[in-house]
MOPAC internal coordinates of N, CA, C and O (Angstrom, degrees):
PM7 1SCF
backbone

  N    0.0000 0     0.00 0     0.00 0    0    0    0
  C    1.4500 1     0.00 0     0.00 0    1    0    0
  C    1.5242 1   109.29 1     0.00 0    2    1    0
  O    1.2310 1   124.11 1   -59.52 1    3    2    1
  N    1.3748 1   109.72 1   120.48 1    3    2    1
  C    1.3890 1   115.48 1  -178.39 1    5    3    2
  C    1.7149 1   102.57 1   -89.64 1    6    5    3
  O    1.2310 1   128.51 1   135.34 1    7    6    5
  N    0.8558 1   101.21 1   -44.66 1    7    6    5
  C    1.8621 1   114.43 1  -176.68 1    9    7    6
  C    1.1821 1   132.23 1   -90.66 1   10    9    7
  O    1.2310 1   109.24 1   -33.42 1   11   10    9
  N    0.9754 1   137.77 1   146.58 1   11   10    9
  C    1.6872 1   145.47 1   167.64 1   13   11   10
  C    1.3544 1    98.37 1   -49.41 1   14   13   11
  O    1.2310 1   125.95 1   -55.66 1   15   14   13
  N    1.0289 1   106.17 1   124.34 1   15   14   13
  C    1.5221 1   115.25 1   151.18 1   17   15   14
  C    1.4243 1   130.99 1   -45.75 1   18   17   15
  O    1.2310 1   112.03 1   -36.67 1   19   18   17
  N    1.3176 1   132.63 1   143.33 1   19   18   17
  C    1.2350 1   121.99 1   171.43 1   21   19   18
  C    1.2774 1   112.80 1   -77.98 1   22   21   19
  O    1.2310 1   105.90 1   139.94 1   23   22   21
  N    1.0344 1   143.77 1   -40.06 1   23   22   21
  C    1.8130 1   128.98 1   166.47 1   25   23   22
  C    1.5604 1    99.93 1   -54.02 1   26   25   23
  O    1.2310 1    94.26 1   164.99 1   27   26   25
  N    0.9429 1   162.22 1   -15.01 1   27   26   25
  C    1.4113 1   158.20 1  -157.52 1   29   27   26
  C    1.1783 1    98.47 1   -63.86 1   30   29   27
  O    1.2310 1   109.50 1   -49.56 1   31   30   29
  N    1.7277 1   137.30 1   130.44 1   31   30   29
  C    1.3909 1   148.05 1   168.76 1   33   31   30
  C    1.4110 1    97.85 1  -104.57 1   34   33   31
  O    1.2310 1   128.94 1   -32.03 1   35   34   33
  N    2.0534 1   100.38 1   147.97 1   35   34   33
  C    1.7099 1    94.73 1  -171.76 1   37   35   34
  C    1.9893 1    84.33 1   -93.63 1   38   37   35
  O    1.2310 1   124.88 1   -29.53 1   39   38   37
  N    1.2112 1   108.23 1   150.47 1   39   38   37
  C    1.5113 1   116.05 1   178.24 1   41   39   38
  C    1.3118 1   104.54 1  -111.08 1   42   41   39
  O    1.2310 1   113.00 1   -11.25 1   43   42   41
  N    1.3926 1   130.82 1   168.75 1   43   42   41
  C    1.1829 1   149.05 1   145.28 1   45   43   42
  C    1.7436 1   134.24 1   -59.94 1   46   45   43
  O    1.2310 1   115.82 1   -82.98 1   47   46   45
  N    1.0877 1   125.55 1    97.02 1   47   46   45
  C    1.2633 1   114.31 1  -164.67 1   49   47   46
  C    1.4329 1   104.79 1  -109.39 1   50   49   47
  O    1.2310 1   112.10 1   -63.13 1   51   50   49
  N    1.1623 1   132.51 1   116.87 1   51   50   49
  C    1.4385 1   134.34 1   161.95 1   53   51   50
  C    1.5657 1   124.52 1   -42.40 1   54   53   51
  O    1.2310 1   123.55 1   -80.07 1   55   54   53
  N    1.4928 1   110.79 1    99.93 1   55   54   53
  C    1.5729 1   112.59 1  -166.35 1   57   55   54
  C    1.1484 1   136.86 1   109.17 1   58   57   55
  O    1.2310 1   132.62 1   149.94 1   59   58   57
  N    1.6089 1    93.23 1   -30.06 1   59   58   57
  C    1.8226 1   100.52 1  -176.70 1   61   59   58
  C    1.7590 1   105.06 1   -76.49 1   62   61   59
  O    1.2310 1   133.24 1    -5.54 1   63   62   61
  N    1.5176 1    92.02 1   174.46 1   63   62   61
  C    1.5906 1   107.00 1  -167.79 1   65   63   62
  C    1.8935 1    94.71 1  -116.63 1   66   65   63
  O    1.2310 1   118.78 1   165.32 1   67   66   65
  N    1.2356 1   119.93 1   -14.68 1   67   66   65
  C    1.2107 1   115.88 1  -176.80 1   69   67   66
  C    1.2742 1   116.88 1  -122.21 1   70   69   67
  O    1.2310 1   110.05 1   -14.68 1   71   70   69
  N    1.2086 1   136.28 1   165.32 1   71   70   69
  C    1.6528 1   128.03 1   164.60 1   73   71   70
  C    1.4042 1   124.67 1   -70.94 1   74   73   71
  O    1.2310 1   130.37 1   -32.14 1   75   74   73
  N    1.6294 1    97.61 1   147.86 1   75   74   73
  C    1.4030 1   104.45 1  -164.73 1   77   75   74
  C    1.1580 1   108.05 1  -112.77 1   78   77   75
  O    1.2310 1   104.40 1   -31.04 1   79   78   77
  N    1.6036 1   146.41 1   148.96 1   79   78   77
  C    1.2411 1   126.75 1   162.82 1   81   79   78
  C    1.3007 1   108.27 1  -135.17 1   82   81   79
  O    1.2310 1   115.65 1   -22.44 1   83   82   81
  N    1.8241 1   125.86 1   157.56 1   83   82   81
  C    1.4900 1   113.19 1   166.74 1   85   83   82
  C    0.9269 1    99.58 1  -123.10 1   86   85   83
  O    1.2310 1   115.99 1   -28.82 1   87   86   85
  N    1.4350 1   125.23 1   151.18 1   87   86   85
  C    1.8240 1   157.60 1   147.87 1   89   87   86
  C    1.4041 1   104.51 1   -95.60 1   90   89   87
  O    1.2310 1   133.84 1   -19.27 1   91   90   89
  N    1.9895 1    90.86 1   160.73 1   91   90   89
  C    1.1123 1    94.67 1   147.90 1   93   91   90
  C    1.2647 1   121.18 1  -136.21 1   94   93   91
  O    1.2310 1   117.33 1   -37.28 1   95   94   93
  N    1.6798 1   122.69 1   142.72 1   95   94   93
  C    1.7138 1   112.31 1   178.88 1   97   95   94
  C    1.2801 1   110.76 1  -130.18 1   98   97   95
  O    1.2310 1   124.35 1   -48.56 1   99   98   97
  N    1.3073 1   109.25 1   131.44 1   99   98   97
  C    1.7740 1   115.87 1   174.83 1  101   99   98
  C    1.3945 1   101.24 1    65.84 1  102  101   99
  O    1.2310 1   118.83 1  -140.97 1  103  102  101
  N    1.6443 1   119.84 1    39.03 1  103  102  101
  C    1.7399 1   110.77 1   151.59 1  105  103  102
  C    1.6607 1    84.19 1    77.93 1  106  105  103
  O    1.2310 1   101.87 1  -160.86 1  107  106  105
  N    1.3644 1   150.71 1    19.14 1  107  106  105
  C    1.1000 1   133.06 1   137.55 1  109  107  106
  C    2.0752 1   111.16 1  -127.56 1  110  109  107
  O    1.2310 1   131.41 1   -29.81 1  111  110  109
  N    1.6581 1    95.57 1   150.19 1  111  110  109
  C    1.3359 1   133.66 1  -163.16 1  113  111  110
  C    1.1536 1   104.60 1   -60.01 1  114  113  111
  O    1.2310 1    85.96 1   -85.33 1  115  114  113
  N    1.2821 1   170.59 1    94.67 1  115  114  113
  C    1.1223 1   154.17 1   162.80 1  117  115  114
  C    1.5487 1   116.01 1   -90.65 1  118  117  115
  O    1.2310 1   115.00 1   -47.40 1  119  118  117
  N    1.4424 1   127.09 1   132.60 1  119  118  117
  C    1.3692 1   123.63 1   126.39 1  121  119  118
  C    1.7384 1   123.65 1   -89.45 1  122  121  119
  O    1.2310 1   128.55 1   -25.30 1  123  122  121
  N    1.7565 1   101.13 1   154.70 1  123  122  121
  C    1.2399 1   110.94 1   176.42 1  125  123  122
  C    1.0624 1   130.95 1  -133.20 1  126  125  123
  O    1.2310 1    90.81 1   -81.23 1  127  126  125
  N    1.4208 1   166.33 1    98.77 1  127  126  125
  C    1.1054 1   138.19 1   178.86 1  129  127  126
  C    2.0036 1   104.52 1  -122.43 1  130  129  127
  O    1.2310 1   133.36 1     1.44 1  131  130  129
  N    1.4084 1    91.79 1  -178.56 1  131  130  129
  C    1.7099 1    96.43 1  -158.54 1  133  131  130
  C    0.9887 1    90.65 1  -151.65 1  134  133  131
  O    1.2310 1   126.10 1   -53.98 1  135  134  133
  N    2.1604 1   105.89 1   126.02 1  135  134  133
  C    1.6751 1   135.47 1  -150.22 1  137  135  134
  C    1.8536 1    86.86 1  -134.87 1  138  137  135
  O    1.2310 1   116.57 1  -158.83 1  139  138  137
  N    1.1605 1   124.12 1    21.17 1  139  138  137
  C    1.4909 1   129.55 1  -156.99 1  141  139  138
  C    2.0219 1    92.58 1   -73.32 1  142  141  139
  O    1.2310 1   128.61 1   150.54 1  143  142  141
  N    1.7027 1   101.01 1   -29.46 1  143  142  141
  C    1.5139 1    90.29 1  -169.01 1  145  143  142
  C    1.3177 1   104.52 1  -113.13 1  146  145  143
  O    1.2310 1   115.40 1  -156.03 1  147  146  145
  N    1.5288 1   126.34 1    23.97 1  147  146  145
  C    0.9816 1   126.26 1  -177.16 1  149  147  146
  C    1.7586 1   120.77 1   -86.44 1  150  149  147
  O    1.2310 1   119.58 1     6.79 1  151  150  149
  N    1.3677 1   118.41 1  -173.21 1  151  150  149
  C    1.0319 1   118.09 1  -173.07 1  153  151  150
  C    1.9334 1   105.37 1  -138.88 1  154  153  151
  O    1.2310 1   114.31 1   -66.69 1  155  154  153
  N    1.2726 1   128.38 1   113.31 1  155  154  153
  C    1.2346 1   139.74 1   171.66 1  157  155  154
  C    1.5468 1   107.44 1    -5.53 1  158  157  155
  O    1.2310 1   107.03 1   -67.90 1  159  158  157
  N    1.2536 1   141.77 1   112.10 1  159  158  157
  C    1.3270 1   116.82 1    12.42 1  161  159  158
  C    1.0562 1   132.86 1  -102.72 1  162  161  159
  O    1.2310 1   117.93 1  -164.76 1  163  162  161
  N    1.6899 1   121.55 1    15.24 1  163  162  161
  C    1.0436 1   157.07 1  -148.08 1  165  163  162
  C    1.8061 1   106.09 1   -66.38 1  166  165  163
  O    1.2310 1   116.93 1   133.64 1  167  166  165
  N    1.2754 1   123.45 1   -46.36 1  167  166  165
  C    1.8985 1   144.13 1  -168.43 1  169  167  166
  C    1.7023 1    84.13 1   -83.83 1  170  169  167
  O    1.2310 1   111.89 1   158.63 1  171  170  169
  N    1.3388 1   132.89 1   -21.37 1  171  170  169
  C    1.4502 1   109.66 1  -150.30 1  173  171  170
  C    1.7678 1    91.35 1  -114.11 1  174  173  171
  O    1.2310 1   118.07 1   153.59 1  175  174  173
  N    1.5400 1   121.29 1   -26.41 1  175  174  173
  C    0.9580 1   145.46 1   174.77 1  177  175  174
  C    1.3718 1    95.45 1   -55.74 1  178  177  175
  O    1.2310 1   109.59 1    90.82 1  179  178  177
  N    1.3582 1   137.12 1   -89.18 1  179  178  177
  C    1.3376 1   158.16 1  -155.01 1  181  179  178
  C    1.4759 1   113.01 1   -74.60 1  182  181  179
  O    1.2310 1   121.87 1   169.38 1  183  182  181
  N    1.4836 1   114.03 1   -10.62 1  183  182  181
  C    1.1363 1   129.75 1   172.90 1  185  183  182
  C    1.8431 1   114.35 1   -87.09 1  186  185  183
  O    1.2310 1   121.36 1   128.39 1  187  186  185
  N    1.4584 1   115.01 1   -51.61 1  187  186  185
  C    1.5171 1   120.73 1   144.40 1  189  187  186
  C    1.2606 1   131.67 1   -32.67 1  190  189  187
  O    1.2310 1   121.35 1   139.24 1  191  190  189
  N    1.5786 1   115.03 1   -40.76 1  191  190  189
  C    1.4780 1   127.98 1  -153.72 1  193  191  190
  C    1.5375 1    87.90 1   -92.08 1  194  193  191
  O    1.2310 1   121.85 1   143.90 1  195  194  193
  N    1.2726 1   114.06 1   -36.10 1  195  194  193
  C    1.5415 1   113.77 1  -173.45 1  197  195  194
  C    1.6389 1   129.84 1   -74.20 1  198  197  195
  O    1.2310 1   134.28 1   122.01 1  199  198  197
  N    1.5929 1    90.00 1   -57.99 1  199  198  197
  C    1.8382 1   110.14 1   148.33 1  201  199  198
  C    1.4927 1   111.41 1   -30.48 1  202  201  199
  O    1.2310 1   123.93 1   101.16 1  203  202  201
  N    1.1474 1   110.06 1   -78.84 1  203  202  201
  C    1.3409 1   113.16 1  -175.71 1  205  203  202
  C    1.6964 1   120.89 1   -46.40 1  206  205  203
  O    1.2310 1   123.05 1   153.48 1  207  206  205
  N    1.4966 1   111.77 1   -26.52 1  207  206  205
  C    1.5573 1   110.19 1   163.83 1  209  207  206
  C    1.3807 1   119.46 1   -88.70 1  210  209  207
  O    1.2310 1   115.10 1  -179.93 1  211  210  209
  N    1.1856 1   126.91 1     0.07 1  211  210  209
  C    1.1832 1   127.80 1   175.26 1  213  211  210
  C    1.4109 1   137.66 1   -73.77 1  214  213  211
  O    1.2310 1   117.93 1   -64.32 1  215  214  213
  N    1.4777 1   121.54 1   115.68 1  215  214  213
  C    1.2660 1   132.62 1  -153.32 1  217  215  214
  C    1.8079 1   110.32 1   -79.61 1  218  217  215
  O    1.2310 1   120.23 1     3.39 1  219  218  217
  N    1.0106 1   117.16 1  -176.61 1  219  218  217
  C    1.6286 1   123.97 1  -173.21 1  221  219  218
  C    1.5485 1    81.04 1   -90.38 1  222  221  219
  O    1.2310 1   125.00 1   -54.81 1  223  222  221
  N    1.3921 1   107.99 1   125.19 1  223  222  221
  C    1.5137 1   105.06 1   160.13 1  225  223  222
  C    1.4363 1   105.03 1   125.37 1  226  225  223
  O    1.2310 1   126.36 1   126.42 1  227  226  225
  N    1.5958 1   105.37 1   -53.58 1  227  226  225
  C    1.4790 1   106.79 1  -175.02 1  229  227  226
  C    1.1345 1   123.70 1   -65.48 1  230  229  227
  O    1.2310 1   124.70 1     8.15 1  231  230  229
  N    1.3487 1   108.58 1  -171.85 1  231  230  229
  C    2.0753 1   123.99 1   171.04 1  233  231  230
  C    1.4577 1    89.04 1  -125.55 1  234  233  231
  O    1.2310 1   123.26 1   -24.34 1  235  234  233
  N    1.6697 1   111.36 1   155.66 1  235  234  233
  C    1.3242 1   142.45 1   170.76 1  237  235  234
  C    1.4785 1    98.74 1  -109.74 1  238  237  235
  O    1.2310 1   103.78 1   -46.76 1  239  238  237
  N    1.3772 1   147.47 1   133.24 1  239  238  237
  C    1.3269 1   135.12 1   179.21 1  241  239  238
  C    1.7418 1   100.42 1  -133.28 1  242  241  239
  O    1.2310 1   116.69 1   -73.50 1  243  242  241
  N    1.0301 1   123.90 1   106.50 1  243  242  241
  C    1.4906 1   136.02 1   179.30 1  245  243  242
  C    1.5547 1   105.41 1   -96.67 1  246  245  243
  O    1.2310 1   118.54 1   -54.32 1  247  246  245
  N    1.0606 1   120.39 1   125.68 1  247  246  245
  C    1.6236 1   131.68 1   170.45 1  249  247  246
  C    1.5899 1    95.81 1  -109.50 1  250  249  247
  O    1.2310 1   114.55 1   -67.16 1  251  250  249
  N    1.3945 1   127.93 1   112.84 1  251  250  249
  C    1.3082 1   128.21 1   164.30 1  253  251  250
  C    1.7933 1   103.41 1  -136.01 1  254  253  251
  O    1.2310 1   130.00 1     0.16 1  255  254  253
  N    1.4352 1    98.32 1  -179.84 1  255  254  253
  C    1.8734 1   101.33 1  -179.07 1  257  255  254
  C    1.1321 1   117.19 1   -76.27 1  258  257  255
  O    1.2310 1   120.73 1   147.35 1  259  258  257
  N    1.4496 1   116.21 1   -32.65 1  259  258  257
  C    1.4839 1   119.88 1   178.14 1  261  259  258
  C    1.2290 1   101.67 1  -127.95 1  262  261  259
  O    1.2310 1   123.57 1   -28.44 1  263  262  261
  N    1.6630 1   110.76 1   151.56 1  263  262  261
  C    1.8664 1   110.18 1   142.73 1  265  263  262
  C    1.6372 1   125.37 1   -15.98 1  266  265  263
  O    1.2310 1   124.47 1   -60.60 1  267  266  265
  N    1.3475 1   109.02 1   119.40 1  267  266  265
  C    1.9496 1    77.81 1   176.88 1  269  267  266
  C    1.8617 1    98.80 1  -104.43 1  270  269  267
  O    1.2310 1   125.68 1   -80.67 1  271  270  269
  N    1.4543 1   106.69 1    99.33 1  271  270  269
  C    1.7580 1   113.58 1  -164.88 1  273  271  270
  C    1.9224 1    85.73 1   -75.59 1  274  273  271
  O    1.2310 1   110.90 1   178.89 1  275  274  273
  N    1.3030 1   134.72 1    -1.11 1  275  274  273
  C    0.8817 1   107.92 1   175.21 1  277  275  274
  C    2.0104 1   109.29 1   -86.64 1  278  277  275
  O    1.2310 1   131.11 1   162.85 1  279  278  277
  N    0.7296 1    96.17 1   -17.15 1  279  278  277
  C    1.5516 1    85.59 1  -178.22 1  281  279  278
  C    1.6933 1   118.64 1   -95.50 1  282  281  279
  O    1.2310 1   126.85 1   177.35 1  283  282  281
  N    1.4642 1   104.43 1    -2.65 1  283  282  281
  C    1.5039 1   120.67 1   176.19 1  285  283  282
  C    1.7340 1   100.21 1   -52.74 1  286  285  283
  O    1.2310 1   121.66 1   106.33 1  287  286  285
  N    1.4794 1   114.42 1   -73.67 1  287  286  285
  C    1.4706 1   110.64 1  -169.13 1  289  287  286
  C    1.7077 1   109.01 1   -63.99 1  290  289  287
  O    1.2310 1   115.35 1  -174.60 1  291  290  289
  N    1.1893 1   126.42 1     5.40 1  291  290  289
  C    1.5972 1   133.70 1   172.93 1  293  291  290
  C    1.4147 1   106.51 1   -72.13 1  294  293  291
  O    1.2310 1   105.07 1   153.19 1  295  294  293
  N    1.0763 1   145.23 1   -26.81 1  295  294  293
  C    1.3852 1   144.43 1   -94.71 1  297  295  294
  C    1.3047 1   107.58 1  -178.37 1  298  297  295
  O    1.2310 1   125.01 1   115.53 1  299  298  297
  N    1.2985 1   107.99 1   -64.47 1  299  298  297
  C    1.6972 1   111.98 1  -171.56 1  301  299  298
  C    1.7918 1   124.49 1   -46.92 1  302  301  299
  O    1.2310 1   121.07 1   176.37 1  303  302  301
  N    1.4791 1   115.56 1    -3.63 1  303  302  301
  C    1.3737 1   110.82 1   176.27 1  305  303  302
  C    1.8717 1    98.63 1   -88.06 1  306  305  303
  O    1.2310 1   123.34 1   153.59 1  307  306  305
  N    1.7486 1   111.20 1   -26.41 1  307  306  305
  C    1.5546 1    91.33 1  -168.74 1  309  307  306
  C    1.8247 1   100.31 1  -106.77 1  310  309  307
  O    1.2310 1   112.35 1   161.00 1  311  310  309
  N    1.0761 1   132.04 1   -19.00 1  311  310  309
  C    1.7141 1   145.53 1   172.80 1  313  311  310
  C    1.2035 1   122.22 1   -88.43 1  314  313  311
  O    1.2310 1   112.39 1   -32.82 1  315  314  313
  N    1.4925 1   131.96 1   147.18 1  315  314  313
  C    1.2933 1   124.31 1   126.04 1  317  315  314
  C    1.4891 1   105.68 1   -96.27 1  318  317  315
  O    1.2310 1   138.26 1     1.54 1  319  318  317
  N    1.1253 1    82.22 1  -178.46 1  319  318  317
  C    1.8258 1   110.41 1  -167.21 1  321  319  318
  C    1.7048 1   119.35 1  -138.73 1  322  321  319
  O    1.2310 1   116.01 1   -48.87 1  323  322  321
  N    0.9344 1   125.18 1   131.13 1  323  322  321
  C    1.3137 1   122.07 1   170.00 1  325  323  322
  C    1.4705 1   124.66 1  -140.84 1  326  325  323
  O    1.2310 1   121.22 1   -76.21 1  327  326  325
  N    1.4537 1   115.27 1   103.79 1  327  326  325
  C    1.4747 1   125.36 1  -170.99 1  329  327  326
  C    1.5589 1   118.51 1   -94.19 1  330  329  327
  O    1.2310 1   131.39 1   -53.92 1  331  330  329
  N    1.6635 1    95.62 1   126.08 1  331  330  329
  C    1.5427 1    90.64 1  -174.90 1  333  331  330
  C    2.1378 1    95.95 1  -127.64 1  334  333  331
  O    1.2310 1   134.08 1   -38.69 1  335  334  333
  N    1.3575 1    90.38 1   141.31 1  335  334  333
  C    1.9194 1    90.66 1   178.57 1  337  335  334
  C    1.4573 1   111.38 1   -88.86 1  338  337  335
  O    1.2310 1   112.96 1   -51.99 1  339  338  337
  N    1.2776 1   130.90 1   128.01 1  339  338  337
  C    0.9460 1   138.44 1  -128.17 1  341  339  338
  C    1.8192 1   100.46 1  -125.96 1  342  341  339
  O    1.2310 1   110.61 1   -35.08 1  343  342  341
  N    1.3214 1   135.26 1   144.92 1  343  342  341
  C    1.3845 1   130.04 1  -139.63 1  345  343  342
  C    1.6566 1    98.50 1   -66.42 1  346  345  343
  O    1.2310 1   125.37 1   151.52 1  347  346  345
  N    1.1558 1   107.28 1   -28.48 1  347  346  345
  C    1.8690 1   104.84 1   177.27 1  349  347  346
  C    1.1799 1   118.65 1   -61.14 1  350  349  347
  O    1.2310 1   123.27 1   144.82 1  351  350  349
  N    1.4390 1   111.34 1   -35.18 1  351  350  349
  C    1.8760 1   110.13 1   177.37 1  353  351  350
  C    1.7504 1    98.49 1   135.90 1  354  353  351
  O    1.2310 1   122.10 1   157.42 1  355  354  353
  N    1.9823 1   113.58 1   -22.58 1  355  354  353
  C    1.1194 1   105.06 1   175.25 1  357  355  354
  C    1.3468 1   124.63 1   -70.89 1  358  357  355
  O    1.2310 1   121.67 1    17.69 1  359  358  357
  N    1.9039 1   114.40 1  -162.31 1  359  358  357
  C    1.4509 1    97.31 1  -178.18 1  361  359  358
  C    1.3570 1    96.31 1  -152.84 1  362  361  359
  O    1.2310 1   123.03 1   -43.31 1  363  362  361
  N    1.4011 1   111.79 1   136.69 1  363  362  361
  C    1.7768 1   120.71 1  -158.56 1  365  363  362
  C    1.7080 1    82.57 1  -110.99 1  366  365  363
  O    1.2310 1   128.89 1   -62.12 1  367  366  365
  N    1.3542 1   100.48 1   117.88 1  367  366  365
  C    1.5226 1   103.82 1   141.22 1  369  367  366
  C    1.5597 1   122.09 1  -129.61 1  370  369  367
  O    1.2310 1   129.53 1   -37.04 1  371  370  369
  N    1.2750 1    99.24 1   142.96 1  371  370  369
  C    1.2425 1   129.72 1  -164.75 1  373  371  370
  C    2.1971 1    93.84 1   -90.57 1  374  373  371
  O    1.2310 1   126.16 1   -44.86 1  375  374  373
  N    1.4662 1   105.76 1   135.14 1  375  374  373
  C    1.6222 1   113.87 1   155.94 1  377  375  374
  C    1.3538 1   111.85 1  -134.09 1  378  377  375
  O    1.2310 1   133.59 1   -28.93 1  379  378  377
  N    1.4066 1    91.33 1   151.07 1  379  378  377
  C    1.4228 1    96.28 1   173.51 1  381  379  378
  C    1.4334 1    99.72 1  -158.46 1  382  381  379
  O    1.2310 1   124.37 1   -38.11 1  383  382  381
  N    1.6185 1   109.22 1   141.89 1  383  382  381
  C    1.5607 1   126.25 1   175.66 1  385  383  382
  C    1.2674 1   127.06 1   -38.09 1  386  385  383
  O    1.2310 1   123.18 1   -45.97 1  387  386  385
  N    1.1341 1   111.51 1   134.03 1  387  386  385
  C    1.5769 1   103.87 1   178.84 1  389  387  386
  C    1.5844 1   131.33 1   -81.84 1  390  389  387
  O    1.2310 1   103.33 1   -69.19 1  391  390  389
  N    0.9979 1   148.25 1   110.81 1  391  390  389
  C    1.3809 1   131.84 1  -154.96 1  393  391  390
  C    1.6687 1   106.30 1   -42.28 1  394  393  391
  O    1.2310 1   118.28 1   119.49 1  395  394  393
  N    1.3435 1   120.87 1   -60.51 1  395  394  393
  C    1.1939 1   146.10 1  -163.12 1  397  395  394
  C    1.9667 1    96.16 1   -77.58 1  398  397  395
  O    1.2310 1   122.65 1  -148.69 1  399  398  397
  N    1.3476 1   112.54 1    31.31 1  399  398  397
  C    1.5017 1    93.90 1  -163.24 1  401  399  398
  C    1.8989 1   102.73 1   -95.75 1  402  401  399
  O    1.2310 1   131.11 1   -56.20 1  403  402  401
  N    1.7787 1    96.16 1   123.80 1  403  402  401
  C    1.4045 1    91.25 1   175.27 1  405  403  402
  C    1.4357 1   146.21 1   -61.50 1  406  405  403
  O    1.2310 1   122.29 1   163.62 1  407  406  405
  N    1.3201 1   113.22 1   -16.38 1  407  406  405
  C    1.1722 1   133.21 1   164.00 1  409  407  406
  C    1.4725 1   108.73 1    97.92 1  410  409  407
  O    1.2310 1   120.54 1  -143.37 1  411  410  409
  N    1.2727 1   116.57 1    36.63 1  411  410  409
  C    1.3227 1   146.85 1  -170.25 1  413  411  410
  C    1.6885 1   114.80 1   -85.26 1  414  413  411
  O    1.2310 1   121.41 1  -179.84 1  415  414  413
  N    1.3808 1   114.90 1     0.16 1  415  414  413
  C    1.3932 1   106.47 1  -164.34 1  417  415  414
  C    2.0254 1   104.46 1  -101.22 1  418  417  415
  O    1.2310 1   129.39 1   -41.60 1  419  418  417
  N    0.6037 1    99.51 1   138.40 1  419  418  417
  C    1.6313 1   117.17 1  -175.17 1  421  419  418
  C    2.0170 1   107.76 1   -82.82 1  422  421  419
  O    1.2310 1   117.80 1  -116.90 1  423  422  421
  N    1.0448 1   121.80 1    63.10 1  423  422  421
  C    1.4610 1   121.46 1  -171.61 1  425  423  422
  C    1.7169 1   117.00 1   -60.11 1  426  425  423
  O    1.2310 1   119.57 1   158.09 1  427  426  425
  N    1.0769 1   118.42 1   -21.91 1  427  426  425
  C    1.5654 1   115.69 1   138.61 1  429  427  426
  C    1.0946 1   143.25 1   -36.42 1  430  429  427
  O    1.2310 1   128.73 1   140.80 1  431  430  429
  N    1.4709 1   100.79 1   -39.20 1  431  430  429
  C    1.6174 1   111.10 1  -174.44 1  433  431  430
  C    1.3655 1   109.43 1   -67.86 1  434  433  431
  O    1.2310 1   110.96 1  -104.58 1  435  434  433
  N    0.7815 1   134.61 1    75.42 1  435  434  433
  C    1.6044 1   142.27 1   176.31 1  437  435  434
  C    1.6724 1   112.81 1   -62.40 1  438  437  435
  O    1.2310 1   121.05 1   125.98 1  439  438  437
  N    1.1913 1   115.59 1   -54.02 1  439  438  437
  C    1.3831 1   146.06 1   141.85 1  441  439  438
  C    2.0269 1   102.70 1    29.05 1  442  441  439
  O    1.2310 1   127.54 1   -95.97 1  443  442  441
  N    1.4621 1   103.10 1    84.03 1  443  442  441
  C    1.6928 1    87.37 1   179.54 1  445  443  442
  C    0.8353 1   131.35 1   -69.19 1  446  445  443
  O    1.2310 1   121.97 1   163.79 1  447  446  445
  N    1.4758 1   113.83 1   -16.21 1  447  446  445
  C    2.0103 1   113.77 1  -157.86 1  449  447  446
  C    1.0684 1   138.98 1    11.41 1  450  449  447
  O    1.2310 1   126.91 1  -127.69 1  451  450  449
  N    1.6448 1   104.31 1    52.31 1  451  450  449
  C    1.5255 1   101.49 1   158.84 1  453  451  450
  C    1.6340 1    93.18 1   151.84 1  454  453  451
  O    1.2310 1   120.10 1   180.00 1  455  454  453

């Protein structure tokens, strides 16, 4: 899916700098929002703000220009992640909670490094 869905509602996200919206497809929840024209720290910002609302069950769906590998090791004790590049050149990654997730992630850390 390159596009928002047309059922897609824009939501409120605590923190973010961009709009957020959730769907749902195939009996799962999604939020999404898209940092594709943004500028550092803006994808890593809105990426926290989102994580951090994310329920047991759902997807987080980020459309940005690149991977953001800085927020991979932020994250990786309570998410997976799965990044796919997408026919425009952007890159959709998908998160979702970990069953086993320790609750280890620092949502402050905004922090890009690099």
């Amino acid at each position: 899916m390159n596009a928002l869905p047309q059922n897609a509602q824009e939501i409120q996200v605590e923190g973010s700098t961009v709009p957020f919206f959730t769907y749902e497809e195939d009996g799962v929840n999604y939020l999404y929002f898209d940092t594709s024209k943004t500028g550092h720290p803006e994808p890593m910002v809105n990426a926290m703000a989102g994580l951090k609302t994310l329920k047991d069950g759902q997807k987080l769906v980020m459309i940005n220009h690149k991977p953001p590998m800085g927020l991979f090791p932020k994250i990786e004790a309570d998410f997976d992640y799965e990044v796919n590049e997408l026919d425009n050149g952007l890159f959709k990654i998908v998160f979702s909670k970990k069953g086993d997730a320790q609750g280890a992630t620092n949502f402050n850390d905004t922090a890009c490094n690099g």
